[in-house]
C-alpha positions, 0 to 999 in steps of 0.5 A, a space after each residue: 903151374 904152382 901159383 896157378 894151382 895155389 890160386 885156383 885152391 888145387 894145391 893141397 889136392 895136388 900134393 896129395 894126389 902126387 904123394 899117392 902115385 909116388 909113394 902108394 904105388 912104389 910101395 905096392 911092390 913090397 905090398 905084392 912080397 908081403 902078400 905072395 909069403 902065404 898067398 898063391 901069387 896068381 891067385 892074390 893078383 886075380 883077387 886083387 884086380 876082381 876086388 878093385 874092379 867090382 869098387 871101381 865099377 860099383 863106384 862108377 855106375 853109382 854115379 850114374 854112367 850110362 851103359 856104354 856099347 857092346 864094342 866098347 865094353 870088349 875093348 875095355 876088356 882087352 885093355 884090360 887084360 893087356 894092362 892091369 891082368 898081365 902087368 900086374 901078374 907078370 910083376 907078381 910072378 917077378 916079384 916071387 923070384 927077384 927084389 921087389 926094387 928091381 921088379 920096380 924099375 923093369 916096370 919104369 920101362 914101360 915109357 921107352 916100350 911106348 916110345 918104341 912101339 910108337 915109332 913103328 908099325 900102325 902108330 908111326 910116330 917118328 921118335 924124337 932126337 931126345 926119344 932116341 937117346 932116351 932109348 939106346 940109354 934106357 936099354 943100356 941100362 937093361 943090359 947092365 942090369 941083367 947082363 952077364 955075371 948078374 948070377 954071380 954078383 952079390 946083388 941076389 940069386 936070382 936068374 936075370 930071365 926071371 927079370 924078363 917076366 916083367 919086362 914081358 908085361 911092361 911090353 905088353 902095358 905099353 902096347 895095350 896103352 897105345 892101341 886103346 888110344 886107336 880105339 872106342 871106349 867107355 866115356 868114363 874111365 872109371 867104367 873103363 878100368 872098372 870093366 877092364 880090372 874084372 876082366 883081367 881078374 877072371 883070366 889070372 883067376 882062370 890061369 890060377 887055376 890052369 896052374 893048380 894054385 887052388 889046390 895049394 891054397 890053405 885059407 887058414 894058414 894065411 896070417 893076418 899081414 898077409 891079408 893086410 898087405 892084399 887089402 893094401 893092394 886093393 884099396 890103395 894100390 888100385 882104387 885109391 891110386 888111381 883115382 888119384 892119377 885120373 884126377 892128376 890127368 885132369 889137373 896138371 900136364 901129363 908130363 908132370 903125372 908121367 913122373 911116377 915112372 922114375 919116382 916108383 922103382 926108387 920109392 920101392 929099392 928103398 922100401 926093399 932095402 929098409 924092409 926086406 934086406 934086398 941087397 944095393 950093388 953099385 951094378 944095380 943103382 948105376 943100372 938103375 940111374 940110367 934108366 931113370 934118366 932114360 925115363 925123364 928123357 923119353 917123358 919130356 921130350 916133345 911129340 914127334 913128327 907123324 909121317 902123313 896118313 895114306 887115304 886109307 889110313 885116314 879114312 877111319 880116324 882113330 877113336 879116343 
Protein backbone atom coordinates (compact mmCIF):
# COMPACT_ATOMS: atom_id res chain seq x y z
CA UNK A 1 0.00 0.00 0.00
CA UNK A 2 3.02 2.39 0.87
CA UNK A 3 4.53 2.14 -2.66
CA UNK A 4 1.43 2.63 -4.39
CA UNK A 5 0.64 5.78 -2.42
CA UNK A 6 4.22 6.91 -3.00
CA UNK A 7 3.90 6.16 -6.77
CA UNK A 8 0.52 7.87 -7.04
CA UNK A 9 2.11 11.16 -4.95
CA UNK A 10 -0.64 10.42 -2.15
CA UNK A 11 1.98 9.58 0.42
CA UNK A 12 2.58 13.12 1.95
CA UNK A 13 -1.37 13.50 2.26
CA UNK A 14 -1.59 10.36 3.73
CA UNK A 15 0.62 11.04 6.62
CA UNK A 16 -0.81 13.84 7.21
CA UNK A 17 -4.50 12.76 7.02
CA UNK A 18 -3.27 9.82 9.62
CA UNK A 19 -1.20 12.36 11.97
CA UNK A 20 -5.05 14.23 12.30
CA UNK A 21 -7.29 11.19 13.41
CA UNK A 22 -4.61 9.91 15.78
CA UNK A 23 -3.03 12.73 17.35
CA UNK A 24 -5.86 15.76 16.64
CA UNK A 25 -8.81 13.53 17.55
CA UNK A 26 -6.79 11.91 20.86
CA UNK A 27 -5.83 15.17 21.85
CA UNK A 28 -9.76 16.56 21.88
CA UNK A 29 -10.32 15.09 25.13
CA UNK A 30 -7.87 16.95 27.02
CA UNK A 31 -9.22 19.83 24.53
CA UNK A 32 -13.14 18.83 26.01
CA UNK A 33 -11.15 19.13 30.07
CA UNK A 34 -9.80 22.32 29.22
CA UNK A 35 -12.93 23.74 27.81
CA UNK A 36 -15.57 22.46 30.51
CA UNK A 37 -13.11 24.58 33.69
CA UNK A 38 -15.36 27.57 32.73
CA UNK A 39 -17.79 26.36 30.21
CA UNK A 40 -21.31 24.66 31.00
CA UNK A 41 -20.23 21.14 29.41
CA UNK A 42 -23.50 20.84 27.35
CA UNK A 43 -23.51 24.13 26.73
CA UNK A 44 -19.80 24.14 24.80
CA UNK A 45 -20.60 20.40 23.34
CA UNK A 46 -24.09 22.40 21.48
CA UNK A 47 -21.67 25.41 20.50
CA UNK A 48 -18.94 22.98 19.38
CA UNK A 49 -21.47 20.86 16.98
CA UNK A 50 -23.77 24.10 15.76
CA UNK A 51 -20.06 25.75 14.81
CA UNK A 52 -18.80 22.73 13.23
CA UNK A 53 -21.99 21.76 11.42
CA UNK A 54 -22.97 25.31 10.02
CA UNK A 55 -18.84 25.10 8.35
CA UNK A 56 -19.22 21.93 7.12
CA UNK A 57 -22.60 22.45 5.48
CA UNK A 58 -21.51 25.98 4.27
CA UNK A 59 -18.56 24.29 2.97
CA UNK A 60 -20.57 21.77 1.21
CA UNK A 61 -23.18 23.72 -0.67
CA UNK A 62 -20.36 26.01 -1.61
CA UNK A 63 -19.63 23.38 -3.75
CA UNK A 64 -22.54 23.03 -5.23
CA UNK A 65 -24.22 19.84 -3.58
CA UNK A 66 -27.51 19.59 -4.58
CA UNK A 67 -30.56 19.54 -2.24
CA UNK A 68 -31.04 16.26 -1.08
CA UNK A 69 -34.62 14.76 -0.35
CA UNK A 70 -37.09 15.51 2.32
CA UNK A 71 -36.15 11.77 4.07
CA UNK A 72 -32.66 11.97 3.72
CA UNK A 73 -32.41 15.02 5.50
CA UNK A 74 -34.39 13.62 8.60
CA UNK A 75 -32.15 10.62 8.34
CA UNK A 76 -29.21 12.61 8.23
CA UNK A 77 -30.72 14.33 11.21
CA UNK A 78 -31.24 11.24 13.34
CA UNK A 79 -27.84 9.99 12.65
CA UNK A 80 -26.84 12.93 13.89
CA UNK A 81 -28.28 13.20 16.87
CA UNK A 82 -27.31 9.35 17.55
CA UNK A 83 -23.51 10.42 16.48
CA UNK A 84 -21.93 13.41 17.00
CA UNK A 85 -24.93 14.90 19.68
CA UNK A 86 -24.93 11.85 22.24
CA UNK A 87 -21.35 10.69 21.44
CA UNK A 88 -19.94 13.92 21.90
CA UNK A 89 -22.05 15.22 24.88
CA UNK A 90 -21.94 11.94 26.56
CA UNK A 91 -17.96 12.11 26.27
CA UNK A 92 -18.02 15.64 27.77
CA UNK A 93 -20.57 14.72 30.38
CA UNK A 94 -17.64 11.90 31.04
CA UNK A 95 -15.05 13.99 30.89
CA UNK A 96 -16.55 16.33 33.62
CA UNK A 97 -16.31 13.45 36.38
CA UNK A 98 -13.35 10.94 35.45
CA UNK A 99 -9.74 11.15 33.20
CA UNK A 100 -10.12 12.36 30.20
CA UNK A 101 -7.79 9.06 29.17
CA UNK A 102 -10.17 6.85 30.53
CA UNK A 103 -13.08 8.74 29.01
CA UNK A 104 -11.03 7.90 25.74
CA UNK A 105 -10.68 4.08 25.62
CA UNK A 106 -14.61 3.89 26.69
CA UNK A 107 -14.89 5.71 23.31
CA UNK A 108 -12.45 2.82 21.71
CA UNK A 109 -15.12 0.57 22.43
CA UNK A 110 -17.16 1.57 20.00
CA UNK A 111 -16.03 -1.40 17.35
CA UNK A 112 -16.82 -4.19 19.90
CA UNK A 113 -20.71 -2.27 20.35
CA UNK A 114 -20.52 -2.57 16.32
CA UNK A 115 -19.45 -5.84 16.25
CA UNK A 116 -22.39 -6.89 18.75
CA UNK A 117 -24.95 -5.21 17.56
CA UNK A 118 -24.18 -6.41 14.00
CA UNK A 119 -24.33 -9.88 15.05
CA UNK A 120 -28.15 -9.70 16.23
CA UNK A 121 -31.29 -8.25 15.52
CA UNK A 122 -32.18 -6.53 11.90
CA UNK A 123 -28.21 -6.61 11.07
CA UNK A 124 -27.62 -10.30 11.33
CA UNK A 125 -24.15 -10.52 10.93
CA UNK A 126 -22.81 -13.58 12.11
CA UNK A 127 -19.61 -12.74 14.23
CA UNK A 128 -16.36 -13.92 13.05
CA UNK A 129 -14.32 -16.40 15.37
CA UNK A 130 -11.53 -13.50 15.84
CA UNK A 131 -14.84 -11.07 16.50
CA UNK A 132 -15.92 -13.30 19.29
CA UNK A 133 -12.41 -13.39 20.98
CA UNK A 134 -12.23 -9.67 20.03
CA UNK A 135 -15.25 -9.52 22.20
CA UNK A 136 -15.30 -11.48 25.32
CA UNK A 137 -11.32 -9.66 25.58
CA UNK A 138 -12.91 -6.12 24.94
CA UNK A 139 -15.28 -6.87 27.76
CA UNK A 140 -13.10 -8.25 30.00
CA UNK A 141 -11.23 -5.20 29.69
CA UNK A 142 -14.35 -3.28 31.06
CA UNK A 143 -14.61 -5.08 33.67
CA UNK A 144 -11.36 -4.80 35.09
CA UNK A 145 -11.32 -1.19 34.42
CA UNK A 146 -14.70 -0.22 36.28
CA UNK A 147 -15.00 -3.11 38.39
CA UNK A 148 -15.24 -3.46 41.72
CA UNK A 149 -12.45 -1.70 44.13
CA UNK A 150 -12.04 1.17 41.24
CA UNK A 151 -13.58 3.72 44.12
CA UNK A 152 -10.72 2.86 46.33
CA UNK A 153 -7.79 2.43 44.18
CA UNK A 154 -5.30 5.06 43.53
CA UNK A 155 -6.14 5.55 40.14
CA UNK A 156 -8.88 8.58 40.65
CA UNK A 157 -12.11 9.41 42.85
CA UNK A 158 -14.44 9.11 40.56
CA UNK A 159 -17.38 6.69 40.72
CA UNK A 160 -16.79 3.73 37.66
CA UNK A 161 -20.84 4.46 36.71
CA UNK A 162 -19.79 7.96 35.47
CA UNK A 163 -17.44 5.63 33.31
CA UNK A 164 -20.95 4.18 31.82
CA UNK A 165 -21.76 7.81 30.40
CA UNK A 166 -19.64 7.19 27.80
CA UNK A 167 -20.23 3.80 27.25
CA UNK A 168 -23.74 4.94 26.97
CA UNK A 169 -22.97 6.95 24.07
CA UNK A 170 -20.48 4.64 22.36
CA UNK A 171 -23.61 2.14 22.11
CA UNK A 172 -25.47 4.73 20.81
CA UNK A 173 -22.26 5.81 17.83
CA UNK A 174 -22.46 2.39 17.12
CA UNK A 175 -26.05 1.67 16.56
CA UNK A 176 -26.60 5.11 14.99
CA UNK A 177 -23.60 3.79 12.29
CA UNK A 178 -24.88 0.68 11.28
CA UNK A 179 -28.67 1.79 10.97
CA UNK A 180 -27.36 4.63 8.68
CA UNK A 181 -25.79 2.14 6.35
CA UNK A 182 -29.64 0.59 6.07
CA UNK A 183 -30.68 3.89 5.32
CA UNK A 184 -31.00 6.76 2.44
CA UNK A 185 -28.83 9.68 2.91
CA UNK A 186 -27.62 12.64 1.60
CA UNK A 187 -25.10 11.67 -1.38
CA UNK A 188 -22.47 13.93 0.07
CA UNK A 189 -20.94 13.21 3.36
CA UNK A 190 -20.15 16.65 4.19
CA UNK A 191 -23.91 17.68 3.73
CA UNK A 192 -24.78 14.57 5.66
CA UNK A 193 -22.66 15.24 8.72
CA UNK A 194 -23.05 18.99 8.09
CA UNK A 195 -27.30 18.57 8.52
CA UNK A 196 -26.38 15.94 11.11
CA UNK A 197 -23.64 18.28 13.63
CA UNK A 198 -26.74 21.36 13.54
CA UNK A 199 -29.19 18.98 14.35
CA UNK A 200 -27.66 17.20 17.41
CA UNK A 201 -26.36 20.74 18.03
CA UNK A 202 -30.13 22.15 18.49
CA UNK A 203 -31.05 18.81 21.02
CA UNK A 204 -27.65 19.23 23.41
CA UNK A 205 -28.69 23.18 23.12
CA UNK A 206 -32.41 22.38 24.05
CA UNK A 207 -31.12 19.66 27.07
CA UNK A 208 -28.67 22.67 28.13
CA UNK A 209 -31.10 24.52 28.78
CA UNK A 210 -33.65 21.84 30.11
CA UNK A 211 -31.01 21.72 32.63
CA UNK A 212 -30.61 25.24 33.58
CA UNK A 213 -27.07 25.64 32.08
CA UNK A 214 -27.69 29.12 30.65
CA UNK A 215 -28.56 30.66 33.94
CA UNK A 216 -24.96 29.45 35.18
CA UNK A 217 -23.05 30.79 32.25
CA UNK A 218 -20.77 34.01 33.09
CA UNK A 219 -19.52 34.86 29.30
CA UNK A 220 -17.13 37.25 30.98
CA UNK A 221 -15.77 35.00 33.29
CA UNK A 222 -14.47 32.72 30.71
CA UNK A 223 -10.93 33.22 30.12
CA UNK A 224 -9.16 33.02 26.96
CA UNK A 225 -7.84 29.29 27.02
CA UNK A 226 -11.03 28.16 27.62
CA UNK A 227 -12.28 29.96 24.46
CA UNK A 228 -8.88 28.55 22.62
CA UNK A 229 -9.64 25.21 23.69
CA UNK A 230 -13.61 25.31 22.18
CA UNK A 231 -12.35 26.79 18.82
CA UNK A 232 -9.70 23.78 18.79
CA UNK A 233 -12.83 21.53 19.08
CA UNK A 234 -14.39 23.08 16.52
CA UNK A 235 -12.25 23.66 13.77
CA UNK A 236 -9.78 20.68 14.31
CA UNK A 237 -11.47 18.44 16.55
CA UNK A 238 -14.54 18.33 14.05
CA UNK A 239 -13.83 20.02 10.64
CA UNK A 240 -10.50 19.52 9.95
CA UNK A 241 -10.65 15.95 11.58
CA UNK A 242 -12.98 14.84 9.66
CA UNK A 243 -12.35 15.89 6.67
CA UNK A 244 -9.22 14.13 6.94
CA UNK A 245 -10.93 10.73 7.85
CA UNK A 246 -13.44 10.98 4.74
CA UNK A 247 -10.40 11.89 2.31
CA UNK A 248 -8.62 8.53 4.17
CA UNK A 249 -12.13 6.23 3.40
CA UNK A 250 -11.33 7.52 -0.20
CA UNK A 251 -7.81 6.64 -0.09
CA UNK A 252 -6.62 3.80 2.01
CA UNK A 253 -8.85 0.32 3.28
CA UNK A 254 -11.25 1.14 5.90
CA UNK A 255 -9.26 -1.28 8.31
CA UNK A 256 -6.12 0.85 8.25
CA UNK A 257 -8.49 4.26 8.82
CA UNK A 258 -10.42 2.13 11.62
CA UNK A 259 -6.98 2.24 13.64
CA UNK A 260 -7.69 5.83 15.09
CA UNK A 261 -9.78 3.53 17.40
CA UNK A 262 -6.68 2.22 19.37
CA UNK A 263 -4.29 5.25 18.36
CA UNK A 264 -6.99 7.97 20.34
CA UNK A 265 -7.36 6.53 23.97
CA UNK A 266 -3.52 5.97 23.96
CA UNK A 267 -2.62 9.74 22.40
CA UNK A 268 -5.11 11.14 25.36
CA UNK A 269 -3.67 8.99 28.68
CA UNK A 270 -0.66 10.38 27.46
CA UNK A 271 -1.77 14.09 27.01
CA UNK A 272 -3.89 13.27 30.30
CA UNK A 273 -0.91 12.11 32.29
CA UNK A 274 1.43 15.08 30.65
CA UNK A 275 -0.86 17.75 31.17
CA UNK A 276 -3.33 17.29 33.43
CA UNK A 277 -1.66 14.76 36.41
CA UNK A 278 -4.47 11.91 35.59
CA UNK A 279 -3.02 9.28 37.69
CA UNK A 280 -1.59 5.68 35.54
CA UNK A 281 -2.31 2.61 37.52
CA UNK A 282 -0.91 -0.60 36.37
CA UNK A 283 -5.33 -1.86 36.86
CA UNK A 284 -5.69 0.94 34.18
CA UNK A 285 -2.83 0.27 31.27
CA UNK A 286 -3.57 -3.64 32.00
CA UNK A 287 -7.41 -2.56 31.15
CA UNK A 288 -6.35 -0.37 28.69
CA UNK A 289 -3.86 -3.05 26.53
CA UNK A 290 -6.84 -5.45 26.60
CA UNK A 291 -9.20 -3.66 25.01
CA UNK A 292 -6.97 -1.89 22.55
CA UNK A 293 -5.97 -5.70 21.50
CA UNK A 294 -9.84 -6.39 21.57
CA UNK A 295 -10.18 -3.33 19.15
CA UNK A 296 -7.30 -4.64 16.63
CA UNK A 297 -8.77 -7.90 16.71
CA UNK A 298 -12.58 -7.11 16.22
CA UNK A 299 -11.07 -4.42 13.14
CA UNK A 300 -9.14 -6.80 11.42
CA UNK A 301 -11.04 -9.46 11.40
CA UNK A 302 -12.51 -10.39 7.97
CA UNK A 303 -16.61 -9.99 7.43
CA UNK A 304 -18.63 -12.48 8.82
CA UNK A 305 -21.17 -14.83 7.28
CA UNK A 306 -24.75 -13.34 6.76
CA UNK A 307 -27.33 -15.77 7.28
CA UNK A 308 -29.62 -15.75 3.83
CA UNK A 309 -32.44 -12.88 3.56
CA UNK A 310 -36.22 -14.20 4.09
CA UNK A 311 -38.23 -12.72 0.82
CA UNK A 312 -39.33 -10.16 3.03
CA UNK A 313 -36.30 -9.03 4.05
CA UNK A 314 -34.92 -8.74 0.64
CA UNK A 315 -37.51 -7.34 -0.55
CA UNK A 316 -36.59 -3.82 0.24
CA UNK A 317 -32.63 -3.61 -0.32
CA UNK A 318 -30.90 -1.70 2.17
CA UNK A 319 -30.03 1.83 0.83
CA UNK A 320 -26.23 3.17 1.03
Amino acid sequence: MVDDLRERGLLPKVVIAFLCIWLVWGSTFLAIRVAIEHLPPLLMCAVRLLLAGAMLFAWAKATGVAWPEGKQLRNAALVGILLPATGNASVTIGVQHMPSGLAALMVSTIPLWMALIASVGRFAVRPAPQVVVGLVLGFSGIVLLIGPGLVNSKLAEFSPLWALVPIAGSVSWAWGSLWSRCVSMPSSPLLSTGVGMLAGGVCVLALSGALGEFGRFRPAEVPAHSVAALLYLVVFGSVVGFTAYLYLLRTVPPAVVSTYAFVNPIVAMALGWAFAGEALTGRTLAAAAIVIVAVVLITTARAGARPAASPAASAEPAKP
